[in-house]
Rosetta silent file (secondary structure, phi, psi, omega in degrees, C-alpha in Angstrom):
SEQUENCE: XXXXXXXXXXXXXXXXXXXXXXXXXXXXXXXXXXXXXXXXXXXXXXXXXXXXXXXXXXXXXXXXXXXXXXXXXXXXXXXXXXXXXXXXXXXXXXXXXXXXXXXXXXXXXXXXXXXXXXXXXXXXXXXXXXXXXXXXXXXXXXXXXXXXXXXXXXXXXXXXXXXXXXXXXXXXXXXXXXXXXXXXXXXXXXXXXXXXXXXXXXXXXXXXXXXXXXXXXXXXXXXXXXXXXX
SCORE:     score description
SCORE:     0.000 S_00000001
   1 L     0.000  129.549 -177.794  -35.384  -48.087   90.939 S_00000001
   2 L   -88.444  163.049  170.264  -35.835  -44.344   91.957 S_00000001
   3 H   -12.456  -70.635 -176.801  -38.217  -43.161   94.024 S_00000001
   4 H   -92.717    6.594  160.039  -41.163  -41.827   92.360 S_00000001
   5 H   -92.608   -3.027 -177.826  -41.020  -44.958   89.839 S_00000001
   6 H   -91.695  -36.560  167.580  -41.999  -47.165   92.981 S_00000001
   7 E   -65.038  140.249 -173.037  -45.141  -44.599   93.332 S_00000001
   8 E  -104.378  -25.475 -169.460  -48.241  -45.856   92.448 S_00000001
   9 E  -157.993  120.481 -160.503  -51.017  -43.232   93.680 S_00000001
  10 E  -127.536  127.931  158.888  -50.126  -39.933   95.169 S_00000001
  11 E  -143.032  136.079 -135.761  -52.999  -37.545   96.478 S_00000001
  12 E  -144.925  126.555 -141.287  -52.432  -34.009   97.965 S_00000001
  13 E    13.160   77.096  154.533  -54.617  -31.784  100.251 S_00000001
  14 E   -90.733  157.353  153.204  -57.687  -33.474   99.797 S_00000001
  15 E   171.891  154.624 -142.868  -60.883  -32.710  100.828 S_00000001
  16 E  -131.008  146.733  164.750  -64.173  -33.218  100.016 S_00000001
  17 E  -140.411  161.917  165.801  -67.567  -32.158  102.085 S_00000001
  18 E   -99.653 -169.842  177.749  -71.308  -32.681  102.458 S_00000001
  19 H    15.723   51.558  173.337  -74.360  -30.827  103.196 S_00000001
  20 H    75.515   34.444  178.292  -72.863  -27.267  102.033 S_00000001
  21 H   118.091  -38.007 -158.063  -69.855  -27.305  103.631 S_00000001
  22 L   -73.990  -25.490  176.935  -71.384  -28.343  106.811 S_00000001
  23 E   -82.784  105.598  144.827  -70.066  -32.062  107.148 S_00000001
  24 E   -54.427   70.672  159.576  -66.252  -32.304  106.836 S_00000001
  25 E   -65.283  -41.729 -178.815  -65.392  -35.689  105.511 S_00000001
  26 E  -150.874  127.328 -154.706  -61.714  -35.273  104.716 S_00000001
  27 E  -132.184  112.247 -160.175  -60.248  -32.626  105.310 S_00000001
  28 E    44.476   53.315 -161.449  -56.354  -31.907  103.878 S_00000001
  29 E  -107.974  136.259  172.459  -55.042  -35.155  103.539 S_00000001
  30 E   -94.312   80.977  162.946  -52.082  -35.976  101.796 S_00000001
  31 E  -110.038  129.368 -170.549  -51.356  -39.772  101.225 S_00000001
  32 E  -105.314  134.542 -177.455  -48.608  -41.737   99.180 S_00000001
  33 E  -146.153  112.975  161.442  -49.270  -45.216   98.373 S_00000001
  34 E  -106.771  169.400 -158.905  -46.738  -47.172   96.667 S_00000001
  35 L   -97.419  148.721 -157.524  -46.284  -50.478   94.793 S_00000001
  36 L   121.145  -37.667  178.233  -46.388  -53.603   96.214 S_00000001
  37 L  -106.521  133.313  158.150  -47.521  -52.778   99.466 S_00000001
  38 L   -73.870  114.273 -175.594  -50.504  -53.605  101.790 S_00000001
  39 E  -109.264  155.901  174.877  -51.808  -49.968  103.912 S_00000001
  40 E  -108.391  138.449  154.458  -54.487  -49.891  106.640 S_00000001
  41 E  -114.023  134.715 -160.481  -56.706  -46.586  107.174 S_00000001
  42 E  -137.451  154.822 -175.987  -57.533  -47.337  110.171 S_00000001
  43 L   147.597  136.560 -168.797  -59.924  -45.527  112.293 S_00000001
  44 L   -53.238  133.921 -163.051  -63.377  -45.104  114.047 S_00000001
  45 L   -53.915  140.516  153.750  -66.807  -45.414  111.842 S_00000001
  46 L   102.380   13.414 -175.840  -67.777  -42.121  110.652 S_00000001
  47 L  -112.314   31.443  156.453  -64.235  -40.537  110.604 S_00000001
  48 L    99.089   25.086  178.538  -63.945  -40.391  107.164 S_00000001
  49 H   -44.633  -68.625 -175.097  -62.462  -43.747  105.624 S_00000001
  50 H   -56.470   -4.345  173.278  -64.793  -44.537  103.382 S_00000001
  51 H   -88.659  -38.664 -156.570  -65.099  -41.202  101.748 S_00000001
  52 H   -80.688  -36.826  151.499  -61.397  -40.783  101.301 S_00000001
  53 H   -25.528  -80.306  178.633  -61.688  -44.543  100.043 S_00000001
  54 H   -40.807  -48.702 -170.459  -64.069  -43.599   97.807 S_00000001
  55 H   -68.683  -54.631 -168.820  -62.004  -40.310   96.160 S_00000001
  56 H   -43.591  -54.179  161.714  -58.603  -42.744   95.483 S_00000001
  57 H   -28.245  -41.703  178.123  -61.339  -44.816   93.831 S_00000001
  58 L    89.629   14.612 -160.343  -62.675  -42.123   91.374 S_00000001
  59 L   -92.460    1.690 -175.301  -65.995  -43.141   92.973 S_00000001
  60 L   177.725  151.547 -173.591  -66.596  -39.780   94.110 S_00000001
  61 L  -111.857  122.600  173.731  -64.525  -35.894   93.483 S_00000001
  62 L   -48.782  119.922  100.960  -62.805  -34.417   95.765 S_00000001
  63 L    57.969  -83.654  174.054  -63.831  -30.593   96.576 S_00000001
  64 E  -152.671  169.441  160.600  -60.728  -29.538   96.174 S_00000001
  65 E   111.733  159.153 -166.146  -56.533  -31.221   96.106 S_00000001
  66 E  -109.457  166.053 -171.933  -55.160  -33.462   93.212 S_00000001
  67 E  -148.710  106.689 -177.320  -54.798  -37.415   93.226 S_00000001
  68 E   -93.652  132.616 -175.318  -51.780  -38.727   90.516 S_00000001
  69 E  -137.480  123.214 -161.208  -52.035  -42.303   89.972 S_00000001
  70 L    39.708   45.937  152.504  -48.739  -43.799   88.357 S_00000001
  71 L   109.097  -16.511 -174.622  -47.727  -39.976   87.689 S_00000001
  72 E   -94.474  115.269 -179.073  -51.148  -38.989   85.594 S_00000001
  73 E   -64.377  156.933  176.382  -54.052  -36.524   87.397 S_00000001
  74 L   -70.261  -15.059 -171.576  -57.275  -37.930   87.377 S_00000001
  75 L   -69.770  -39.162 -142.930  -58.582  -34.590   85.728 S_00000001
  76 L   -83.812  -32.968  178.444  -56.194  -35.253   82.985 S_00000001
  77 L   -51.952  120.621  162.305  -58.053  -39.020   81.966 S_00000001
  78 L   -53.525  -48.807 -166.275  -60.437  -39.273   79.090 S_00000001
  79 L  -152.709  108.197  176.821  -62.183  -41.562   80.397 S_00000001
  80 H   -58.976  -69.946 -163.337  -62.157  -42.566   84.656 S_00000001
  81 H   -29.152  -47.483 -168.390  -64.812  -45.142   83.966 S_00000001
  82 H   -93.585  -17.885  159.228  -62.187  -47.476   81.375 S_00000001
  83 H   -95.633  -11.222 -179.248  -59.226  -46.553   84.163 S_00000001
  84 H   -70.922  -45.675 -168.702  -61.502  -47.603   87.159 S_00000001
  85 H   -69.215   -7.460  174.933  -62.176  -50.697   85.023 S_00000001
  86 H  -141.283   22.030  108.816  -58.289  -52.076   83.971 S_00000001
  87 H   159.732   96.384 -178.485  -57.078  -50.831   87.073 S_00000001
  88 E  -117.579  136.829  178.050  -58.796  -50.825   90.276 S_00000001
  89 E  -131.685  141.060 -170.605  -60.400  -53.713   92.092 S_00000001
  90 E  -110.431  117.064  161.978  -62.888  -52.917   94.805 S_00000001
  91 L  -100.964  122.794 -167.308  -63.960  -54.772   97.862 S_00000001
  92 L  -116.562 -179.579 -166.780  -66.635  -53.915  100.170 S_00000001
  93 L   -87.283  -40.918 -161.890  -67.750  -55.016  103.721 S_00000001
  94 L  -108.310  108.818  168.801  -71.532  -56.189  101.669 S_00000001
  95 L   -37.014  -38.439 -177.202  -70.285  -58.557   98.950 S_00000001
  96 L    41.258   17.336  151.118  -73.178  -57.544   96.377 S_00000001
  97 L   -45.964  156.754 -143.351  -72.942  -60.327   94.631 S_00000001
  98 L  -124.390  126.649 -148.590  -75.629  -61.707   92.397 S_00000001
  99 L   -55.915  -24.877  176.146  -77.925  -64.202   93.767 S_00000001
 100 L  -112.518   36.541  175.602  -78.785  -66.330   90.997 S_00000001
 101 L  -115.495  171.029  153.736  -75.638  -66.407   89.591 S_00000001
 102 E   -77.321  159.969 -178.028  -72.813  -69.372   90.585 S_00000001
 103 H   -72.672  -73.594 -137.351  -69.554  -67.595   92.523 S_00000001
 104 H   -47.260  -88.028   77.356  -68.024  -68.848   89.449 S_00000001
 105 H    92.466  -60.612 -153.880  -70.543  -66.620   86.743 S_00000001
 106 H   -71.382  -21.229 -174.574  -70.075  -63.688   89.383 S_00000001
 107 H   -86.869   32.100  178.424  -66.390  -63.196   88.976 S_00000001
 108 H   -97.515  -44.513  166.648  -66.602  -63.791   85.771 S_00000001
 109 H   -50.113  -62.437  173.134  -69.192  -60.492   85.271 S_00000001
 110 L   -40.845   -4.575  178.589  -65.884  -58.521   86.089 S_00000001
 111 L  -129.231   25.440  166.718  -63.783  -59.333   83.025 S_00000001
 112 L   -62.120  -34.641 -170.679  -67.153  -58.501   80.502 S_00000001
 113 L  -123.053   -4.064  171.432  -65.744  -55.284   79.568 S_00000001
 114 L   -73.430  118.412 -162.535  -62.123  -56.043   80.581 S_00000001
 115 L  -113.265   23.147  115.180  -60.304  -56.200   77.366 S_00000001
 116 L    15.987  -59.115  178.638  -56.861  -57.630   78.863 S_00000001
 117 L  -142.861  139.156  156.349  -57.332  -61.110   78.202 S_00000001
 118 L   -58.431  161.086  177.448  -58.003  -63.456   75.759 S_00000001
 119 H   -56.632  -10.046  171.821  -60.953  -65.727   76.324 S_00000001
 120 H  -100.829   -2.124  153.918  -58.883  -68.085   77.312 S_00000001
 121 H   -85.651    6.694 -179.916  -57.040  -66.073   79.326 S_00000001
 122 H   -99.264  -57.261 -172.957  -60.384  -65.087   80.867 S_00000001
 123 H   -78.801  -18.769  175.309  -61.321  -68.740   81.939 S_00000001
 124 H   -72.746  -48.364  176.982  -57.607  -69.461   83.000 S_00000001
 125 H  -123.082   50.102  148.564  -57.711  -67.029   85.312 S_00000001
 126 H   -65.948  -86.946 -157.545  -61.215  -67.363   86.626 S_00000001
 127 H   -68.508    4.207  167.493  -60.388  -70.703   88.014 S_00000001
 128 H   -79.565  -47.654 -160.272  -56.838  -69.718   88.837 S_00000001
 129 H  -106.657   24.859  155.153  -58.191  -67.145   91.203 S_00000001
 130 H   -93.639  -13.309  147.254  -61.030  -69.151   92.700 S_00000001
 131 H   -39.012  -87.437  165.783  -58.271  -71.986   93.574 S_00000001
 132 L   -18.540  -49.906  163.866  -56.577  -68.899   95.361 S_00000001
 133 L  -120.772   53.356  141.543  -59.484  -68.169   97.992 S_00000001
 134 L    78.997   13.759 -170.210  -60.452  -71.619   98.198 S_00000001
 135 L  -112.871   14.454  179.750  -63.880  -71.722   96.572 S_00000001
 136 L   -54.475  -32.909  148.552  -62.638  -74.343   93.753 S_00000001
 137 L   -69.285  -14.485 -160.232  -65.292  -76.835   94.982 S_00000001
 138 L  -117.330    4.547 -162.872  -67.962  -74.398   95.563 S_00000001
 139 L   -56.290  -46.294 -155.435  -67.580  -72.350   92.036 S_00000001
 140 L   -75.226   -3.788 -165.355  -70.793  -73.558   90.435 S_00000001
 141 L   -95.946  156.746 -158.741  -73.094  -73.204   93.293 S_00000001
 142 E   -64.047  140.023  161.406  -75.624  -69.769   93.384 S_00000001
 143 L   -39.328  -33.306  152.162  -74.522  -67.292   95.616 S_00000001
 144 L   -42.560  -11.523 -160.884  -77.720  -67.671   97.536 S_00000001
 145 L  -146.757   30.241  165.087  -76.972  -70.694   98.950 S_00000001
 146 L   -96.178 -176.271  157.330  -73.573  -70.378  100.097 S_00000001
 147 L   -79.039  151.448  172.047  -71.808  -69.344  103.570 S_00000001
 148 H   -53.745  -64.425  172.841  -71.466  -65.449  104.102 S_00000001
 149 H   -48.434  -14.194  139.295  -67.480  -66.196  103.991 S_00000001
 150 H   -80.345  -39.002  154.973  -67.785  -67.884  101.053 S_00000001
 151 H   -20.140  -70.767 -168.853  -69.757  -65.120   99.577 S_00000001
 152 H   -71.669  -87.213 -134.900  -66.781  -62.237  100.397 S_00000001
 153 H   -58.413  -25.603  145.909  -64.138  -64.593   99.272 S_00000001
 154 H   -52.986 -105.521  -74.066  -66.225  -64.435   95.755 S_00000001
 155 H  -100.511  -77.195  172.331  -66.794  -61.204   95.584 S_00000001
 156 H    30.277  -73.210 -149.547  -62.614  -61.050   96.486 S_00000001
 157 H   -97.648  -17.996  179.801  -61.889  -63.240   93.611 S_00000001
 158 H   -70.149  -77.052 -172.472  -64.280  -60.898   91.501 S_00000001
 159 H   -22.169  -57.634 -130.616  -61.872  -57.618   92.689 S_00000001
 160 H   -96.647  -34.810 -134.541  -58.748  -59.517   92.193 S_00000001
 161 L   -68.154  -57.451 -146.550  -59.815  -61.642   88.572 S_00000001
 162 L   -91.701   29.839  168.678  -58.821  -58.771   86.321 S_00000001
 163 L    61.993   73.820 -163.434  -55.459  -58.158   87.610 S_00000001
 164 L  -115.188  163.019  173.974  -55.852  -54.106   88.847 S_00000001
 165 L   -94.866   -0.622  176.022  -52.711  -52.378   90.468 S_00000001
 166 E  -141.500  101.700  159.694  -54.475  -51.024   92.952 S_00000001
 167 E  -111.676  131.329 -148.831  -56.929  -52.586   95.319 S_00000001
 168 E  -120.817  125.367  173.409  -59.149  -50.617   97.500 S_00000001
 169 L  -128.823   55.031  170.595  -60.965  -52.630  100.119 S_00000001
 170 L   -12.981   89.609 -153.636  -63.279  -51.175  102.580 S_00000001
 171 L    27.535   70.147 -148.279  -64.075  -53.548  105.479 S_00000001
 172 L   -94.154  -13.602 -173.302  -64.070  -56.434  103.834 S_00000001
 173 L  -104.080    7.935 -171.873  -63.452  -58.416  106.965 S_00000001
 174 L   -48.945  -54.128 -161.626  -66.496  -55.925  109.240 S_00000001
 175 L   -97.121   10.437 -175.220  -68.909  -59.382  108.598 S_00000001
 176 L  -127.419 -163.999 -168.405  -67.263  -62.196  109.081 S_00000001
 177 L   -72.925  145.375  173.601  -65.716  -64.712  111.598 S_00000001
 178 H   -42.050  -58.075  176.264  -61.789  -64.002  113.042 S_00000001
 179 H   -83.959   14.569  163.402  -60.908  -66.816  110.820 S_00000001
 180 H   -95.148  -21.777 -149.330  -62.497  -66.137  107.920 S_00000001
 181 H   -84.864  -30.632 -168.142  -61.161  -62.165  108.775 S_00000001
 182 H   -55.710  -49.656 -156.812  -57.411  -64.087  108.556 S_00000001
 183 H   -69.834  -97.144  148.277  -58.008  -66.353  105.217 S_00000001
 184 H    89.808 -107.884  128.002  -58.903  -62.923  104.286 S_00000001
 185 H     1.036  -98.257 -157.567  -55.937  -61.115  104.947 S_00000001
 186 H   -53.882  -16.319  166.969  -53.605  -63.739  103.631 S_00000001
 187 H   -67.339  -67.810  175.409  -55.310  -63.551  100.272 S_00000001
 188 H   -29.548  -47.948  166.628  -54.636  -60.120   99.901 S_00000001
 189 H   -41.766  -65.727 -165.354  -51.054  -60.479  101.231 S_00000001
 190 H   -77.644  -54.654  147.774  -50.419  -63.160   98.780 S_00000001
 191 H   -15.726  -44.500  166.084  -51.631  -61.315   96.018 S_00000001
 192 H   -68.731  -31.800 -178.543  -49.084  -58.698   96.316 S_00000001
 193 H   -91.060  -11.300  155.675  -46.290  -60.881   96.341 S_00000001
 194 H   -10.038  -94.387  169.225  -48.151  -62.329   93.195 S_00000001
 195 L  -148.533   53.928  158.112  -48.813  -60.139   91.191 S_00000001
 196 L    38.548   18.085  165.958  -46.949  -56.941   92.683 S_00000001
 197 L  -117.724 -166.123 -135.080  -49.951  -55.198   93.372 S_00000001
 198 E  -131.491   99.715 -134.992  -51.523  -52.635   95.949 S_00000001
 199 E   -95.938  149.696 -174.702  -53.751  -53.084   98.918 S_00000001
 200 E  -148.150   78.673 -170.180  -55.521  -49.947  100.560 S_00000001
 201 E   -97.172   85.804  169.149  -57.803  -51.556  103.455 S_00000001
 202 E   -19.095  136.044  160.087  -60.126  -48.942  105.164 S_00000001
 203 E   163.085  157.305 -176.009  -61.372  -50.795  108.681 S_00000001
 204 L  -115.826   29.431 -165.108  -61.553  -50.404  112.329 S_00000001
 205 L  -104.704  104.826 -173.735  -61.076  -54.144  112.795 S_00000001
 206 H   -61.710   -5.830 -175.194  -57.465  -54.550  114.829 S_00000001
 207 H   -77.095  -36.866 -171.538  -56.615  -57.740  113.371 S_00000001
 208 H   -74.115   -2.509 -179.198  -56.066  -56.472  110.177 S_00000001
 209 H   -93.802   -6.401  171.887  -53.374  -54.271  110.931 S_00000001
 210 H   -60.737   -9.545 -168.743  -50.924  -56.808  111.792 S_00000001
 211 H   -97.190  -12.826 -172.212  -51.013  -57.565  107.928 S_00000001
 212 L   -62.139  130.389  152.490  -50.184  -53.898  107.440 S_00000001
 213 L   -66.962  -45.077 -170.798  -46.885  -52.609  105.637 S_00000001
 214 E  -160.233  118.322 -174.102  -47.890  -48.864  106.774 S_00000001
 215 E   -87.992  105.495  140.482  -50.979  -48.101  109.301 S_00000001
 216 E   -89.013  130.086  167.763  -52.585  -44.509  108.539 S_00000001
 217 E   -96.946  152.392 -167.117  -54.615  -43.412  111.355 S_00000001
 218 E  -140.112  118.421 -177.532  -57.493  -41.564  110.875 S_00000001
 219 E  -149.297  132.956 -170.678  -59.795  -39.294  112.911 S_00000001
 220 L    65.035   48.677 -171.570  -62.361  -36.475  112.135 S_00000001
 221 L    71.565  -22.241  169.682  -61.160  -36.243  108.580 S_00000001
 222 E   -91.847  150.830  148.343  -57.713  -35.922  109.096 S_00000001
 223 E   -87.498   80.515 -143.737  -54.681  -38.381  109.013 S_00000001
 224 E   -78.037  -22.925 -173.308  -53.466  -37.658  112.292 S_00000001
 225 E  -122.327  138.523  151.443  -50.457  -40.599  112.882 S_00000001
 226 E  -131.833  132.463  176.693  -48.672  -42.795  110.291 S_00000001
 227 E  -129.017  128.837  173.822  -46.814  -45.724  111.316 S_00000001
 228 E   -85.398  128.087 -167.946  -44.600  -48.098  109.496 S_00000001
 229 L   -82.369  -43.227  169.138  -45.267  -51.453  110.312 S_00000001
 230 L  -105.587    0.000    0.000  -41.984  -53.547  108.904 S_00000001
């Protein structure tokens, strides 16, 4: 396999600002993210993860610099909403899950508009990937009335249900316990050797970089160090 068929998401001098110019969130960043592998952006709150997060995401437009994702610009897609939706899966440090729903019902809201799977490929792998973080006893009960670590490990199994090649996760372990931050972790991990796909975890939480393939550090908008971890 050559090179540039192993990339999955390439994006090149970005950078994006606020308040007229005056905030700098990201400011010329270049990053390569290929498939298969779990990256860290690692770096102090406010130095511009979650923005640059955000742009890989389509969840926000860069300023100015291009972002190719398996070789296609994002300018060039008819329609980012139906590529965010078959495939990107998003994780956030606040679960937003829906309270008067069962964990099972919420990851299930994620494959409404996914048109992927049959329905019975829809219900196969609901309860295949609540088996996977461990909620297989707890599916039916409301989100309300669960542990916060059972909560994220829904909302997880929501990200992960529709199979996306790229998953962008943004402190997903910032609220919970060190061992909850691990089971975590090891989902994510195990997902990639899975189903071959591609972890991008924003956080300033050091535990999580031992799970790291390739740590970018990040400070004041820039990506000043990158280090390969295996």
């Amino acid at each position: 396999m050559n090179k540039s068929s192993q990339i999955l998401l390439e994006a090149t001098h970005l950078k994006k600002t606020y308040d007229g110019g005056l905030v700098q969130a990201v400011h010329d960043v270049s990053i390569t993210l290929e498939k298969g592998k779990l990256y860290v952006l690692s770096g102090r709150s406010g130095c511009g993860k979650s923005t640059l997060l955000h742009l890989l995401g389509t969840l926000d437009t860069p300023d100015s610099g291009t972002i190719h994702f398996e070789g296609k610009a994002f300018e060039s897609m008819d329609s980012l909403t139906r590529f965010r939706r078959e495939n990107l899966g998003f994780i956030f440090q606040f679960h937003h899950l829906l309270p008067l729903l069962s964990l099972r019902e919420n990851v299930e809201t994620a494959l409404v508009f996914c048109h992927k799977f049959s329905d019975t490929e829809h219900r196969e792998r609901v309860d295949s990937i609540l088996m996977d973080v461990g909620l297989e006893d707890r599916m039916h009960q409301y989100a309300n009335l669960v542990s916060g670590g059972e909560r994220q490990r829904a909302a997880i199994a929501r990200a992960l249900v529709t199979h996306p090649k790229l998953i962008l996760a943004d402190e997903p372990t910032g609220n919970v316990d060190s061992i909850t931050a691990k089971a975590i972790m090891e989902i994510l991990r195990n997902r990639i050797q899975d189903e071959e796909s591609t972890v991008l975890v924003a956080t300033h939480d050091p535990l999580v970089r031992a799970y790291a393939d390739t740590i970018f550090y990040m400070e004041d908008g820039h990506i000043q160090r990158v280090e390969n971890a295996h």
